[in-house]
C-alpha positions in Angstrom: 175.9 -31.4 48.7 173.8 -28.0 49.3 173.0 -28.6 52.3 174.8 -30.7 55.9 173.2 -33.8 56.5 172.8 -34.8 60.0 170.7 -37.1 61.5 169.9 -34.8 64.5 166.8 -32.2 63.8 168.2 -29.2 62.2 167.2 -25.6 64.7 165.6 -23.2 62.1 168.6 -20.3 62.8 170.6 -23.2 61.6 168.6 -24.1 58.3 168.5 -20.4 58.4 172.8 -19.7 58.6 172.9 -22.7 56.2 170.3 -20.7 52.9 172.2 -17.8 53.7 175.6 -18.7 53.3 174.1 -21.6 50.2 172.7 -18.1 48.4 176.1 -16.5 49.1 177.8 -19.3 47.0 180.2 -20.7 50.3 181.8 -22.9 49.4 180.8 -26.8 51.1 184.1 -27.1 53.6 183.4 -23.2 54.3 179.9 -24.2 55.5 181.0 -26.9 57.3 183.5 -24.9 59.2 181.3 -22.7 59.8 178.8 -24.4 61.0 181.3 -26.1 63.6 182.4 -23.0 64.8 178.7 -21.7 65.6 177.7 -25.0 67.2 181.3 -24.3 69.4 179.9 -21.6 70.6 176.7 -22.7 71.3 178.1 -25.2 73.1 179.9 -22.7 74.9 176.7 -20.4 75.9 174.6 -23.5 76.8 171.4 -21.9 74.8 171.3 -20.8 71.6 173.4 -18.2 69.7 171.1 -15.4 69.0 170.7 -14.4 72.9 174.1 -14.0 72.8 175.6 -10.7 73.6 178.7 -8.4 73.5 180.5 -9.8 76.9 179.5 -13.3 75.7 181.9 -12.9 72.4 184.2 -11.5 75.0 184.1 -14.7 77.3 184.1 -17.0 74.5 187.2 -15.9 72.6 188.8 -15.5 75.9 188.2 -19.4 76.7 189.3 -19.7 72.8 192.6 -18.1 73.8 193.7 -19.5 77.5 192.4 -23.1 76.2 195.7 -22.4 73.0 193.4 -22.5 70.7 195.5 -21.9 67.3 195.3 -18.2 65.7 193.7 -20.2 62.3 191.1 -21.4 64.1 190.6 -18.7 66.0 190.2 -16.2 63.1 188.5 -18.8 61.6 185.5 -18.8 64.4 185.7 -14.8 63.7 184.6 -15.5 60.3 182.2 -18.1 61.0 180.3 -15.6 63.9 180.8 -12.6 62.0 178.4 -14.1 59.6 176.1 -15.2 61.8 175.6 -12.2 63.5 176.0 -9.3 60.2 173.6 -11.6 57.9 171.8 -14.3 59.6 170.6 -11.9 62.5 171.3 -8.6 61.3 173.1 -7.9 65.0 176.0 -5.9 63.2 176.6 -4.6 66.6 177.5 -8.1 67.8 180.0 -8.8 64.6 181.9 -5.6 65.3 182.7 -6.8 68.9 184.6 -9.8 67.7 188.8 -9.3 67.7 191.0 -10.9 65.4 193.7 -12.5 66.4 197.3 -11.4 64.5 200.2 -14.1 63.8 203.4 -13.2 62.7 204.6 -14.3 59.8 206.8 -16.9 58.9 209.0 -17.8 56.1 207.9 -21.1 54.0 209.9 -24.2 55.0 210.4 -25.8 51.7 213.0 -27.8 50.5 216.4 -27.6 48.5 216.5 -28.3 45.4 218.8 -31.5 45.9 216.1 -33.0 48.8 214.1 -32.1 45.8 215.3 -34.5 43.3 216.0 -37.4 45.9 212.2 -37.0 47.0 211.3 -37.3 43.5 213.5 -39.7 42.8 212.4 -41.9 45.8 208.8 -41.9 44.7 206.3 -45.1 45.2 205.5 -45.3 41.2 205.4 -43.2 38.2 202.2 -42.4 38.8 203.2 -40.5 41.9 207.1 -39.2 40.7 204.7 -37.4 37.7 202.0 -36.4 40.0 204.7 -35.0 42.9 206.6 -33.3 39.7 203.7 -31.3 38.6 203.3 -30.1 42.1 207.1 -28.8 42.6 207.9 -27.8 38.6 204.4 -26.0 38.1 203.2 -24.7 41.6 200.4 -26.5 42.1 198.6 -27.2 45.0 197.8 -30.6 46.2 194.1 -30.8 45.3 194.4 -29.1 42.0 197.5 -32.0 41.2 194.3 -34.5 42.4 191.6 -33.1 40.1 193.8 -32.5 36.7 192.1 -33.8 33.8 194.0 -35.1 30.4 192.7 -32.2 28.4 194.7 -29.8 31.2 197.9 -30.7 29.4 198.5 -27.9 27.0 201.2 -29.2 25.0 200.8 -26.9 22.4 201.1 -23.8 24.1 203.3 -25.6 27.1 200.5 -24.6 29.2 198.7 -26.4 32.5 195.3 -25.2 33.3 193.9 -25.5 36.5 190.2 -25.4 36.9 188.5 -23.8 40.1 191.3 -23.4 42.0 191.9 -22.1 45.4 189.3 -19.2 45.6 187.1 -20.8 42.6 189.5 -19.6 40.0 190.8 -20.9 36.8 194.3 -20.2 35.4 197.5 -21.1 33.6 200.5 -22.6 35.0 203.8 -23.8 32.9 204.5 -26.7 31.4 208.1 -27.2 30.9 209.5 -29.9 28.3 210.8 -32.0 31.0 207.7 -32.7 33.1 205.9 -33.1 29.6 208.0 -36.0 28.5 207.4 -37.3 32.3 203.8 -37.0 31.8 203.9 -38.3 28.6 205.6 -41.6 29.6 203.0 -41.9 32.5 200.0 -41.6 30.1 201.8 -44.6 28.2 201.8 -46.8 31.2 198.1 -45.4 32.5 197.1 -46.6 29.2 199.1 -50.0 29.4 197.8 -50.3 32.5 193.8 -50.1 31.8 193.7 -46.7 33.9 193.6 -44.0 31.9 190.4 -43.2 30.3 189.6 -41.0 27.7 188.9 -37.1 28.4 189.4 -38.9 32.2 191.7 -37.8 35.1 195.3 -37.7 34.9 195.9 -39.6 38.1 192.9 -42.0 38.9 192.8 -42.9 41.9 192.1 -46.7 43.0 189.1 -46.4 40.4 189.4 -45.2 37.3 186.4 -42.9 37.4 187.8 -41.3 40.6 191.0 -39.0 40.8 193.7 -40.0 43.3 192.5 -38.4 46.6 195.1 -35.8 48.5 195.5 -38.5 51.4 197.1 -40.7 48.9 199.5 -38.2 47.7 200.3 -37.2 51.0 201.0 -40.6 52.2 203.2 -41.0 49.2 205.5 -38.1 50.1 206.2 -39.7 53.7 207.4 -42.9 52.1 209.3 -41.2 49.7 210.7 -39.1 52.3 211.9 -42.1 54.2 213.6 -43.6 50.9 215.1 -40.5 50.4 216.8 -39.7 53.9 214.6 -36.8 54.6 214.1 -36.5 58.2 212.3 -33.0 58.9 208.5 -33.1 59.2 207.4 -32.9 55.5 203.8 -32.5 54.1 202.8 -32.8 50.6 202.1 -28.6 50.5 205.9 -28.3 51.3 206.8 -29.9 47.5 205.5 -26.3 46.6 207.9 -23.7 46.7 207.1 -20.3 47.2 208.8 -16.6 47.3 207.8 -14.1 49.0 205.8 -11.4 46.8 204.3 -7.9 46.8 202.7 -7.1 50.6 204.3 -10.1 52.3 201.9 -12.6 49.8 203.5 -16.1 48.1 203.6 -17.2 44.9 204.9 -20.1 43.2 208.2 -20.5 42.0 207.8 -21.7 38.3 210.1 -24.2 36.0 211.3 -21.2 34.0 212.1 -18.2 36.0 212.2 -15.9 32.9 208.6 -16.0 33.3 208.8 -13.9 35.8 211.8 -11.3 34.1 209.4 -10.8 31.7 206.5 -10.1 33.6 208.8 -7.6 35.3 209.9 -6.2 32.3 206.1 -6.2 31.0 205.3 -4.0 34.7 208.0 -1.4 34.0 207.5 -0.7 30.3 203.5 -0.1 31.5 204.6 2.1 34.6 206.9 4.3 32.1 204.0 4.3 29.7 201.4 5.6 32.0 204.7 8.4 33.0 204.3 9.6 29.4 200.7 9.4 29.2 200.7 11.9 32.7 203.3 14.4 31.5 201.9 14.5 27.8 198.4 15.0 29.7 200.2 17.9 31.9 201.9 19.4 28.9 198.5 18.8 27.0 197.1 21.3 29.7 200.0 24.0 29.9 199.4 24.3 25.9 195.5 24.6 26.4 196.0 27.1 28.9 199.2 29.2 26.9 196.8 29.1 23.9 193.9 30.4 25.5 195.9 33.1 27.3 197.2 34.2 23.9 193.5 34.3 22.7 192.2 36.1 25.8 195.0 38.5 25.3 194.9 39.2 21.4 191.0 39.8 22.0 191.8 42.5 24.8 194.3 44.1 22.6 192.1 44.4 19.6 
């Protein structure tokens, strides 16, 4: 969907907002967001958002903050009006005024590696113990679990690829013999079962032709989290686990940690490399400019 349907008339600085961020290549939920946020702070002026000035921002993320409004959403209507105002108006003056808000930083709740195995133990179905397994053994987030395709199983190269992740990106993840043989005994019983078609998704949802929606998963973690014994507030995202990585960012814990050794290993034979290359470049220099002092010096003599 290009374009937000409503069936209220459409202003043109919001068909406007909406070709802009289209020829940008936002994403649909990114334009919908948003276009909430600008119609927030309409709502907030009472006319529209182009008469808007610097002490209006002020006022408005002001009201944003005593009403405890969350720091997401908050930063989130920063995004939304700094696009409006640097390309849809072309007030850059206006997008400068706007503060973000900073959060502190908290560690990841996730859970042990025994709650773990009871969850998956405890879950409604094959379908969802394979589908909550990829999640926790490969690092994948809900949605890309939801839109895998047979042909993502790499068995070959013990490879999972994920299409158009989180940012629009493809990549790998790993496929460890375990959740293999998993998925493999699940693609038996999708076949038994009618479900599975050909080149189709790895978990339909409650048609074939459609993959299982992230509601469903989600609602499948809170029964299995009841089975299990699990009483702390648990969303599918937590199945996840994460370490913390270079400048405070997360990434996925993996099945097979020597991934990561290697890739370590991999970073400090380049950094040692690119040592050599700088002292055999210095050295390189020191010998060009011995040899030419020789030269200079020989041709004085003479």
């Amino acid at each position: 969907m290009d374009r937000i349907s409503s069936d209220t008339p459409v202003s043109p600085l919001r068909q406007r907002m909406q070709d802009d961020m289209l020829m940008r290549g936002l994403g649909s939920h990114t334009r919908q967001d948003y276009i909430r946020h600008v119609r927030a702070f309409a709502a907030f002026l009472r006319r529209s958002p182009d008469t808007a000035t610097a002490d209006d921002i002020r006022r408005f993320q002001l009201h944003q903050h005593e009403s405890g409004i969350g720091v997401a959403t908050i930063n989130s209507a920063v995004s939304a009006l700094r696009f409006l105002f640097s390309v849809t108006l072309g007030r850059r003056d206006l997008a400068r005024s706007l503060v973000v808000t900073r959060f502190h930083r908290k560690l990841p709740d996730v859970l042990s590696v025994e709650e773990v195995a009871r969850l998956l133990e405890a879950a409604p179905g094959l379908k969802y113990k394979a589908a909550l397994s990829v999640a926790y053994g490969a690092g994948l987030r809900v949605s890309e679990v939801a839109h895998l395709k047979i042909d993502d199983i790499d068995s070959t190269r013990m490879l999972i690829r994920i299409e158009q992740g989180k940012g629009r990106k493809d990549r790998n993840a790993m496929l460890s013999p375990h959740l293999l043989d998993l998925l493999r005994l699940w693609w038996r019983e999708g076949k038994l079962r009618g479900v599975m078609l050909p080149h189709g998704w790895l978990f339909p949802g409650q048609g074939r032709t459609e993959p299982i929606s992230t509601r469903q998963l989600h609602r499948a973690v809170q029964e299995a989290a009841e089975r299990a014994g699990i009483r702390n507030a648990l969303r599918a995202r937590k199945i996840k686990p994460c370490i913390p990585g270079r400048r405070g960012r997360k990434r996925p814990v993996r099945y097979d940690k020597t991934l990561y050794k290697q890739r370590n290993v991999i970073e400090r034979m380049f950094a040692r490399l690119k040592d050599w290359r700088r002292v055999a470049m210095r050295y390189d220099r020191c010998a060009h400019t011995f040899f030419s002092a020789i030269v200079i010096a020989a041709t004085v003599s003479f």
